[in-house]
Structure formats: C-alpha cells, structure tokens
GUFI-642374 format. One record per residue (C-alpha): x, z, y. Coordinates in pm, 1 decimal. Last residue first. Layout:
# GUFI-642374
<atom xx="X" zz="Z" yy="Y"/>
...
This chain:
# GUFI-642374
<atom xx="-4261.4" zz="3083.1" yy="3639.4"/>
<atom xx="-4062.0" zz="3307.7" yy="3407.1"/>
<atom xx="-4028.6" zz="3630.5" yy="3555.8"/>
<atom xx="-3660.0" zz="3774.6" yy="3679.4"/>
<atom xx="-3529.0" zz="3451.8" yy="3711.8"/>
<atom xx="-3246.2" zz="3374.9" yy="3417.0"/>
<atom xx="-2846.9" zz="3292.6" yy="3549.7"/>
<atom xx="-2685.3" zz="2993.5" yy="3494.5"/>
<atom xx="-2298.7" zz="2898.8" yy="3416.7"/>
<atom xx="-2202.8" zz="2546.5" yy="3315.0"/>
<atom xx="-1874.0" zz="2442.5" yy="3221.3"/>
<atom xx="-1782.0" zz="2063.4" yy="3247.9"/>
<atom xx="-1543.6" zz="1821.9" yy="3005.5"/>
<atom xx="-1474.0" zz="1501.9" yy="3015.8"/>
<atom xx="-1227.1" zz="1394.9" yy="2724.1"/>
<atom xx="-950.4" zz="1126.6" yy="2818.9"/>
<atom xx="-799.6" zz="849.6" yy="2612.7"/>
<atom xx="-451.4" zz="727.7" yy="2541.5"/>
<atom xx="-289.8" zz="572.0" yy="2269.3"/>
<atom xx="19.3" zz="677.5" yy="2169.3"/>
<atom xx="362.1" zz="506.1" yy="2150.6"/>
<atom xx="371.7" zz="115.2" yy="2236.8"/>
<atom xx="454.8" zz="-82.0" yy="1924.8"/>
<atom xx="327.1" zz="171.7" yy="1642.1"/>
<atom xx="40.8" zz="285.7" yy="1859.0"/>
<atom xx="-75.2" zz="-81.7" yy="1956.4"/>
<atom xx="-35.6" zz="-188.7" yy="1574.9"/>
<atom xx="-250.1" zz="86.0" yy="1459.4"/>
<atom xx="-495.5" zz="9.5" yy="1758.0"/>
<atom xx="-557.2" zz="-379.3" yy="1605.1"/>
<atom xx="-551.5" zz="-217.4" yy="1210.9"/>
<atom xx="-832.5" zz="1.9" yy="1369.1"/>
<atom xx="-1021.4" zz="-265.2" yy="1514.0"/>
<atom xx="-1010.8" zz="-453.0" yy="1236.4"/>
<atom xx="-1095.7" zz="-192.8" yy="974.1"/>
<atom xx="-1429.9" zz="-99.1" yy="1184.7"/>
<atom xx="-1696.9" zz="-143.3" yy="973.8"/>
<atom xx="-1472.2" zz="-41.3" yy="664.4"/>
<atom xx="-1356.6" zz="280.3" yy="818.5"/>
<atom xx="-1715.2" zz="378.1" yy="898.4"/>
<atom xx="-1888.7" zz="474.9" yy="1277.0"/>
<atom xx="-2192.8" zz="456.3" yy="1294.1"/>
<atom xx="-2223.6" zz="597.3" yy="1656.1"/>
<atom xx="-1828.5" zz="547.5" yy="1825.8"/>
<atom xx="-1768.0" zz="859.3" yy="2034.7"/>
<atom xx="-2074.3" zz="1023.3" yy="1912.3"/>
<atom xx="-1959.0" zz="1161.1" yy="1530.1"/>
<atom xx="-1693.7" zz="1383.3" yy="1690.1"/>
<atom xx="-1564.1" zz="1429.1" yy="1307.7"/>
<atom xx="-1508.0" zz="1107.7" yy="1147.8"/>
<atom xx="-1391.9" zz="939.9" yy="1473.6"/>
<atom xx="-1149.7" zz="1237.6" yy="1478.1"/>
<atom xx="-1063.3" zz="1142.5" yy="1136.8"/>
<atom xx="-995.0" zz="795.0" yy="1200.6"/>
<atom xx="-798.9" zz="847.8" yy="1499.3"/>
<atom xx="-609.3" zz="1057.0" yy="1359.6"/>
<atom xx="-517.7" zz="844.2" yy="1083.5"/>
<atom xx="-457.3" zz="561.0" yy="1336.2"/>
<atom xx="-125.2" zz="790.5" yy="1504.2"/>
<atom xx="-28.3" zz="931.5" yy="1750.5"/>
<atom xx="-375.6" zz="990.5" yy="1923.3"/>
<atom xx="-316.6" zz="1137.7" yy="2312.3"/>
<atom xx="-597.2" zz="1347.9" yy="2528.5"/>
<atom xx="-599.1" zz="1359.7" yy="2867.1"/>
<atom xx="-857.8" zz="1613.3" yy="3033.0"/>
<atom xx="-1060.6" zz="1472.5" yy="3282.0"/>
<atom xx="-1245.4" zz="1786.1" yy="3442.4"/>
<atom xx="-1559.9" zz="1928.1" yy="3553.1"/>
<atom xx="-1667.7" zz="2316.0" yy="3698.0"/>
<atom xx="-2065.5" zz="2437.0" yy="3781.3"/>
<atom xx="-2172.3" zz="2788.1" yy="3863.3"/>
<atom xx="-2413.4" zz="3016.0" yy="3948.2"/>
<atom xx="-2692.1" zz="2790.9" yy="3792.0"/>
<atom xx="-3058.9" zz="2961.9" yy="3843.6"/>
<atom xx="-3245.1" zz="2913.3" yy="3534.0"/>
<atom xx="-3627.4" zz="2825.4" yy="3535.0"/>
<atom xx="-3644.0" zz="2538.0" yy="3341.8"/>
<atom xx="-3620.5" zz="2304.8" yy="3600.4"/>
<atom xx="-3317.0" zz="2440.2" yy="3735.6"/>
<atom xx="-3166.6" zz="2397.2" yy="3364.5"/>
<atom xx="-3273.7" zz="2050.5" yy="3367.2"/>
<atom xx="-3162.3" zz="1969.6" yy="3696.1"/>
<atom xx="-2797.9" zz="2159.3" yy="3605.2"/>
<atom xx="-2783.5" zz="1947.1" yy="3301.0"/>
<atom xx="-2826.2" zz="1634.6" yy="3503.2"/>
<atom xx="-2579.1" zz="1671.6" yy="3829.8"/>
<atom xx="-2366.9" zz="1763.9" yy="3511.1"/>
<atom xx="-2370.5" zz="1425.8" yy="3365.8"/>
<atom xx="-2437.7" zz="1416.8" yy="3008.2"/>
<atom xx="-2230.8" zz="1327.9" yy="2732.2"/>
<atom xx="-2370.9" zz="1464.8" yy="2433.0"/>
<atom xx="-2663.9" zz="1337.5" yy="2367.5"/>
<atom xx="-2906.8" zz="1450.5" yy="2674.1"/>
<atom xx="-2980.7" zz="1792.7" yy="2818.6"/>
<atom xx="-3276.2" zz="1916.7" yy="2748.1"/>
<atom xx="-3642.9" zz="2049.7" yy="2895.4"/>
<atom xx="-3653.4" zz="2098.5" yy="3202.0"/>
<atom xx="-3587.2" zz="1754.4" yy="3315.0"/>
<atom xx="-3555.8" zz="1502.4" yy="3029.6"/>
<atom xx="-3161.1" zz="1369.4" yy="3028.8"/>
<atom xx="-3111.8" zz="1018.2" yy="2946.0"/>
<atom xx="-2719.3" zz="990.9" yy="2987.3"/>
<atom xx="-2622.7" zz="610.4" yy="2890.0"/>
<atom xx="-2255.5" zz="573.6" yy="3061.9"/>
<atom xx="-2223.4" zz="227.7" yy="3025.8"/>
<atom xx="-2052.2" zz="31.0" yy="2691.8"/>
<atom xx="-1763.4" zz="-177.4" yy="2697.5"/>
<atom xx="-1629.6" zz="-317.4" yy="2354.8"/>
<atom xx="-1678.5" zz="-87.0" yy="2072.0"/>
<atom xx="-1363.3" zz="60.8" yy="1923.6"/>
<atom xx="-1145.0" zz="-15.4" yy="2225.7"/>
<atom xx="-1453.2" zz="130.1" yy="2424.6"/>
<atom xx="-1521.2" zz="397.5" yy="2256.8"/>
<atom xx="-1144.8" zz="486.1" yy="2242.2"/>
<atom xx="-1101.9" zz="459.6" yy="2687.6"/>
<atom xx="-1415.6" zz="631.8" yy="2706.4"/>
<atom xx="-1281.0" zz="945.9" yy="2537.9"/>
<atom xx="-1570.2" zz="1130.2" yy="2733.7"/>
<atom xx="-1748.5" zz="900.2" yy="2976.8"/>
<atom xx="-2046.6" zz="1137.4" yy="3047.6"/>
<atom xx="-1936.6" zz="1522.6" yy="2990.2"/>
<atom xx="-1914.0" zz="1697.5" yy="2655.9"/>
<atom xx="-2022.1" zz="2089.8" yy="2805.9"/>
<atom xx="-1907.5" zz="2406.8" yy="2816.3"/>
<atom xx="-2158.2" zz="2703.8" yy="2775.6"/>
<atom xx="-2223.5" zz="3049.9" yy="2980.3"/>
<atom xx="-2642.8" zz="3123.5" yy="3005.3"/>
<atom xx="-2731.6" zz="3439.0" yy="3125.4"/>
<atom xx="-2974.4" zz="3734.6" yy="3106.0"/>
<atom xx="-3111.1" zz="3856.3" yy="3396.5"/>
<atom xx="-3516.6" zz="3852.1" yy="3294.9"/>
<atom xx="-3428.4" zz="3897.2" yy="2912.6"/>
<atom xx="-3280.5" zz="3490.7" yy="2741.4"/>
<atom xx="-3524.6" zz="3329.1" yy="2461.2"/>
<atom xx="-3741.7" zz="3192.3" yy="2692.8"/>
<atom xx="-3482.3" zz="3011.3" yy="2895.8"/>
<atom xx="-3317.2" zz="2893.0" yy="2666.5"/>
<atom xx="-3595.1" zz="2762.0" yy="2515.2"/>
<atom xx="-3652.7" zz="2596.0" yy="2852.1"/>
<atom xx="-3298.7" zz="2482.9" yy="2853.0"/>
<atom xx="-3333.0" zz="2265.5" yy="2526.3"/>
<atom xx="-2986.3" zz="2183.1" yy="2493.0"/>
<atom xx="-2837.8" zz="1877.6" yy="2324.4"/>
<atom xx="-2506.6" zz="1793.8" yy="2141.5"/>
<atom xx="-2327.2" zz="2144.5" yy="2192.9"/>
<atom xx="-2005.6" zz="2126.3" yy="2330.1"/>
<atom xx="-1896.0" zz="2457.7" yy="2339.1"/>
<atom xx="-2255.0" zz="2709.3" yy="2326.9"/>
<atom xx="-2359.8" zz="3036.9" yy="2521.6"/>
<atom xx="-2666.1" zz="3236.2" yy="2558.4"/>
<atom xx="-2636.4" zz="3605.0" yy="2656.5"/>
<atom xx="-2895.2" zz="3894.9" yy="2710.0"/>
<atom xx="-3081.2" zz="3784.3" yy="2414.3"/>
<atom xx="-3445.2" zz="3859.9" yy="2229.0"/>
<atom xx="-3623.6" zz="3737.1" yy="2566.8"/>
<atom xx="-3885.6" zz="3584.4" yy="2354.7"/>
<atom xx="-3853.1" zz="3585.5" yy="2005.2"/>
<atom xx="-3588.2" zz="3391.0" yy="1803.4"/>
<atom xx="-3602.9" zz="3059.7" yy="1605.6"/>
<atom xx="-3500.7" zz="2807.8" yy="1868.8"/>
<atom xx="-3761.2" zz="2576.8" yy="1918.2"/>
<atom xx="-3596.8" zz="2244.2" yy="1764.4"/>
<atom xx="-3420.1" zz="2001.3" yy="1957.6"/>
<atom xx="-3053.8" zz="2065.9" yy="1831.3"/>
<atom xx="-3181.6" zz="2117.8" yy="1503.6"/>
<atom xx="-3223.9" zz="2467.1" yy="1326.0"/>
<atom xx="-3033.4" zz="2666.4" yy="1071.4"/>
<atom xx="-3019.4" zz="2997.1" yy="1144.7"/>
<atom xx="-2647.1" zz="3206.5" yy="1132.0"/>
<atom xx="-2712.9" zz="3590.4" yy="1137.1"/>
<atom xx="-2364.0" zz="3761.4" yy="1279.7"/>
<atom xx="-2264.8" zz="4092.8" yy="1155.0"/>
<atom xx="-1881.4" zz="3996.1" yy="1265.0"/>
<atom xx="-1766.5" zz="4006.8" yy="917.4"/>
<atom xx="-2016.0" zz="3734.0" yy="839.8"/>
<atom xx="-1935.0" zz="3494.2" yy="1109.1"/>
<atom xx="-1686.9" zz="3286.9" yy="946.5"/>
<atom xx="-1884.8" zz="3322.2" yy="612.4"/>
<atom xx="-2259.7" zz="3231.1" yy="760.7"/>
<atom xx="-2074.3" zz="2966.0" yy="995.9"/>
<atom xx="-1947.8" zz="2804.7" yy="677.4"/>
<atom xx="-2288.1" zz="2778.2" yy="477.5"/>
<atom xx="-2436.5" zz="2662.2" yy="866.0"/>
<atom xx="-2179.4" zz="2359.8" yy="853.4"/>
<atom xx="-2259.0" zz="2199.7" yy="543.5"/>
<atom xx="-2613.4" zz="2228.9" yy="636.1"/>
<atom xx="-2599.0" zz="2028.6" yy="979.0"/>
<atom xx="-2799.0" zz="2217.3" yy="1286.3"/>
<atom xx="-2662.2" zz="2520.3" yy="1380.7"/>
<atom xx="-2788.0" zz="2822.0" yy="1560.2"/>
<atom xx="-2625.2" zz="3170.1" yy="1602.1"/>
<atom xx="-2664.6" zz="3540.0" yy="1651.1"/>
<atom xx="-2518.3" zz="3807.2" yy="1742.7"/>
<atom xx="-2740.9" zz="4163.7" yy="1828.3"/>
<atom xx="-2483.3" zz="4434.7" yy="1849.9"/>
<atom xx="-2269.4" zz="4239.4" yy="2042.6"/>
<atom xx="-1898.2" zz="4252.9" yy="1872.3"/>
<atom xx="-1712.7" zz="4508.0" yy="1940.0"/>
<atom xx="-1314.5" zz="4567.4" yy="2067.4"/>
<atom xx="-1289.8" zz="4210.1" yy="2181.2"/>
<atom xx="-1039.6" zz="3910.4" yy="2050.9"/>
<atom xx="-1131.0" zz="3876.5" yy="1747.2"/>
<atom xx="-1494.4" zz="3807.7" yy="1915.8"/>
<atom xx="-1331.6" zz="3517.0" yy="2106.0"/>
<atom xx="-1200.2" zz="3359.8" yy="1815.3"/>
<atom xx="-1477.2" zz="3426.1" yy="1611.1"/>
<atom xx="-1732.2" zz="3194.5" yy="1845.8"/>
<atom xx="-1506.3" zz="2922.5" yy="1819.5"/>
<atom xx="-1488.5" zz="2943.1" yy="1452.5"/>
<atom xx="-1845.9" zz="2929.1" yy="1348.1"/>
<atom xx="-1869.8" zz="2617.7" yy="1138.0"/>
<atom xx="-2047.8" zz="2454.1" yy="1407.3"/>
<atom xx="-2218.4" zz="2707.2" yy="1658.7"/>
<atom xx="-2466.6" zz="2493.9" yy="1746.2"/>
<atom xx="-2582.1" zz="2711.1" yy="2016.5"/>
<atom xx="-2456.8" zz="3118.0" yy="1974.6"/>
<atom xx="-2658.8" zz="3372.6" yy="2060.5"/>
<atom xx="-2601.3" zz="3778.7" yy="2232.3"/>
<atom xx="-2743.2" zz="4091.4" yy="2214.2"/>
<atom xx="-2568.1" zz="4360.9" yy="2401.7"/>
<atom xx="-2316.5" zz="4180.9" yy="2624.9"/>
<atom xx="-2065.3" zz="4310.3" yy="2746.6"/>
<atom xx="-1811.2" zz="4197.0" yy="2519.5"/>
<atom xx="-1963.2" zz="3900.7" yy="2523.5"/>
<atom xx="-1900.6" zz="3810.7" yy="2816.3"/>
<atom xx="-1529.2" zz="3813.5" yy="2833.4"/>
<atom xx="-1461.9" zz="3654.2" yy="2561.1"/>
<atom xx="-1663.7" zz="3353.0" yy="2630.0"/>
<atom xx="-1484.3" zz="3341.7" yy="2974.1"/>
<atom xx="-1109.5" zz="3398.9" yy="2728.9"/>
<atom xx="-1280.3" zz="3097.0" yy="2462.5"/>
<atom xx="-1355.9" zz="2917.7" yy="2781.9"/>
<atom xx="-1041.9" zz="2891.5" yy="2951.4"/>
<atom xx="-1137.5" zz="2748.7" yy="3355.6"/>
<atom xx="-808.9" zz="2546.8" yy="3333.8"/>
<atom xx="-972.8" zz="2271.2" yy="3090.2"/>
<atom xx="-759.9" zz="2246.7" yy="2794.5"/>
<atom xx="-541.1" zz="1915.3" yy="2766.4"/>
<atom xx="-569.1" zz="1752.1" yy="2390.1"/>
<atom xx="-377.8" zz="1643.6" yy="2145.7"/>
<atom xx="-310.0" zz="1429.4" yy="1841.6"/>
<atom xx="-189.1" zz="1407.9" yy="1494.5"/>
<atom xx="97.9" zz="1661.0" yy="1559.5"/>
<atom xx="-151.3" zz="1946.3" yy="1543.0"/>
<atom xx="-453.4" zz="1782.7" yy="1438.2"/>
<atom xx="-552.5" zz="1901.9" yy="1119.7"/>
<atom xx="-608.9" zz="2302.2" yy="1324.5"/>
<atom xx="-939.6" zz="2096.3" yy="1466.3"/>
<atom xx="-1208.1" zz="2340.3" yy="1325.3"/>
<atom xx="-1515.9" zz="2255.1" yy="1406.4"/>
<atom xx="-1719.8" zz="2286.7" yy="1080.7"/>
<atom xx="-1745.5" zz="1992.5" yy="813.6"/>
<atom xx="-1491.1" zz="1742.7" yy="877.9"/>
<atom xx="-1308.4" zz="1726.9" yy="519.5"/>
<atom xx="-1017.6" zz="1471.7" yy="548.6"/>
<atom xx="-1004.7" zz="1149.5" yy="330.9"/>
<atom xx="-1099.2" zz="890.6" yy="514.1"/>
<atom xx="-808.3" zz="972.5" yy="758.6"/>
<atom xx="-539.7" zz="995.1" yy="455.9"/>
<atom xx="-694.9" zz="632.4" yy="342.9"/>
<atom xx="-651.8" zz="520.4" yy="681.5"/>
<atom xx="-283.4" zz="671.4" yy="700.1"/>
<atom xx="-187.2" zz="484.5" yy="345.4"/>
<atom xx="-360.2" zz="141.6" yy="428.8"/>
<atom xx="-166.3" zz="122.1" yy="793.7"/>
<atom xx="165.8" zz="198.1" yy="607.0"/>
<atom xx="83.6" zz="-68.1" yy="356.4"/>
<atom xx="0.0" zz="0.0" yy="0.0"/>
C-alpha cells in the first residue's frame, strides 16, 4: 500500500465516539480561545448548587473542570444525544454523581422547571434557549461556548467547493446547526427570556499535518463536510494529501464564541 492508502486506512479506522481529541496530538492542532472555558466552567460550578450539562459528549469536558474543584454540584446533570456517547458519559461522569439522559438536541429537556442554577454546554449542535430557560431558577445562568459560522471554512470548502454561511436560527427557540452567528444566538436567547451578560468571538488557527487527521477529524466533527465517507471523498483527500506532503500543513480556522446569559426573575 501507498503512503496515502496506509494514513486513510489509519483515519478510517479510529473510534470517534465521545469528545475526546487526546488522538490528535501531533496529528493536528488547535489555538484555544483566550477567554479559557474549561477554567470559566470551573469556576461556576463550583458554586453552583445544581447544575446541567448540554450534549455533554462522552463526558470529558465536563470532568475536567470538576477534577479541578473541591465538590462537585450536588445536583449534576447532563444531556446527550448519540447512544454510543451517553454509555461513556454515564462512566466518565459516574464518580462525579452525575445522571447522564439521553435526549436530542431539540428535544424538551427532561428536567422540571427551574431544577438548575447553572446551564452550560462546549459546542453543542443546537440549543433550545426557551428550555433553557425553563429549566434554569429565577437567577440562574447560562455559560456555554459556541461553533461559530465559518468554522474550518477553509477544509469545507477544499472538501466541498464553496458553500455560504447557512445559519437558520428560530428566535426564541434554538440556535441553529452548529455554526451560528452570535448576533443570532444572543436573539434567541433574548427572546427566550435570558438576559446575555456577555458575548466573546475568535478565529482560532488550526493546522492538519497530515490526511489521516484529516480524515478522522472529518469522522468526528460530523458538520464540517455533511456525509462525509472516505470513499466519497478519496479524490479530494488524495488532492490535500499531496498539498500537505509538498507544502507543510494545511490550514484552516475554527470560530469560536462564548455566550454568557443570565435568567429574569419571572418568566414572561
């Protein structure tokens, strides 16, 4: 087999269930934005009473910054959405006393009213900010960073050709796939009855070394290029291989935006 053969067949062949991106350390990387949210995420929760994780993915982000506290809430919970990923949030999150429920991105979330003092997510793929808002006590806040419009543009549109931003957010109600514009995602939350306190975007430049990574990060961050397959897109990827082997690494850059609301005191 060819060089180009081996690393797709090592890309095709990495497990992407949770969100754990440890594979990638020489594959690829990627700038942090300066705001830090697994030390903000910290930081909250360990004042915070009862507290809920959005699409939580395997559960690792959310362990990181609760390693990192004294106590965890003593209310935690989480949502996610895919089935491979909720059996591994359940054992991330397990010593933490976390409950893990599995529920789609647009699905009520499965909690009483005003059950949480703290809402938070990274990167989750839709938010429905009016069950946020009813899930969050008069007070209660809402900390989560967010896939902004035009992330890793530069690799869609290798992959795909060029394709516009397409943000279709529904006011008060959700933010759109991921990629939405924060000017959006603040409406929505707004609309929903959250005050935002604060509101903080970035390019962040992220570098693939190689097609493998590529491949699995494809794999993995599902929206970049929809459908994606190694077969549907061999030519393509034998087109970048030869780019990264002639020129270095290719080049993209992730938008990123952290959004920080606050709940009214009475729900309008």
């Amino acid at each position: 087999m060819s060089r180009f053969d081996d690393l797709l067949a090592e890309g095709a062949a990495v497990p992407t269930e949770g969100w754990d991106f440890s594979w990638f350390a020489g594959r690829a990387s990627e700038q942090r934005p300066s705001w830090g949210y697994a030390r903000l995420l910290a930081g909250r929760l360990a004042a915070a009473g009862a507290a809920l994780d959005l699409q939580t993915g395997g559960g690792e982000v959310l362990a990181e910054a609760l390693a990192a506290i004294p106590a965890a809430p003593s209310t935690l919970a989480a949502t996610e959405a895919w089935p491979p990923n909720v059996e591994i949030a359940r054992r991330t999150l397990a010593p933490f006393g976390a409950t893990v429920a599995e529920a789609d991105v647009l699905d009520d979330l499965p909690f009483p009213p005003a059950a949480f003092d703290l809402v938070v997510g990274r990167h989750p793929v839709a938010v429905r900010f009016d069950e946020v808002r009813r899930v969050l006590r008069p007070g209660g806040s809402y900390l989560a960073q967010h896939v902004g419009a035009g992330s890793v543009r530069e690799l869609t549109e290798f992959m795909m050709g060029p394709n516009p931003e397409s943000a279709h957010p529904v006011p008060g109600r959700f933010t759109a796939f991921a990629g939405a514009a924060p000017t959006a995602a603040t409406a929505a939350a707004e609309a929903a009855g959250l005050e935002v306190v604060d509101v903080r975007q970035e390019a962040l430049r992220m570098e693939f070394f190689d097609v493998a990574a590529v491949v699995v990060f494809l794999r993995k961050v599902i929206w970049t290029v929809p459908g994606f397959t190694v077969e549907a897109y061999r030519d393509r990827l034998a087109e970048l291989h030869d780019f990264v082997e002639r020129h270095g690494p290719f080049v993209a850059h992730a938008q990123r935006f952290l959004l920080a609301a606050r709940a009214t005191e009475t729900i309008e």
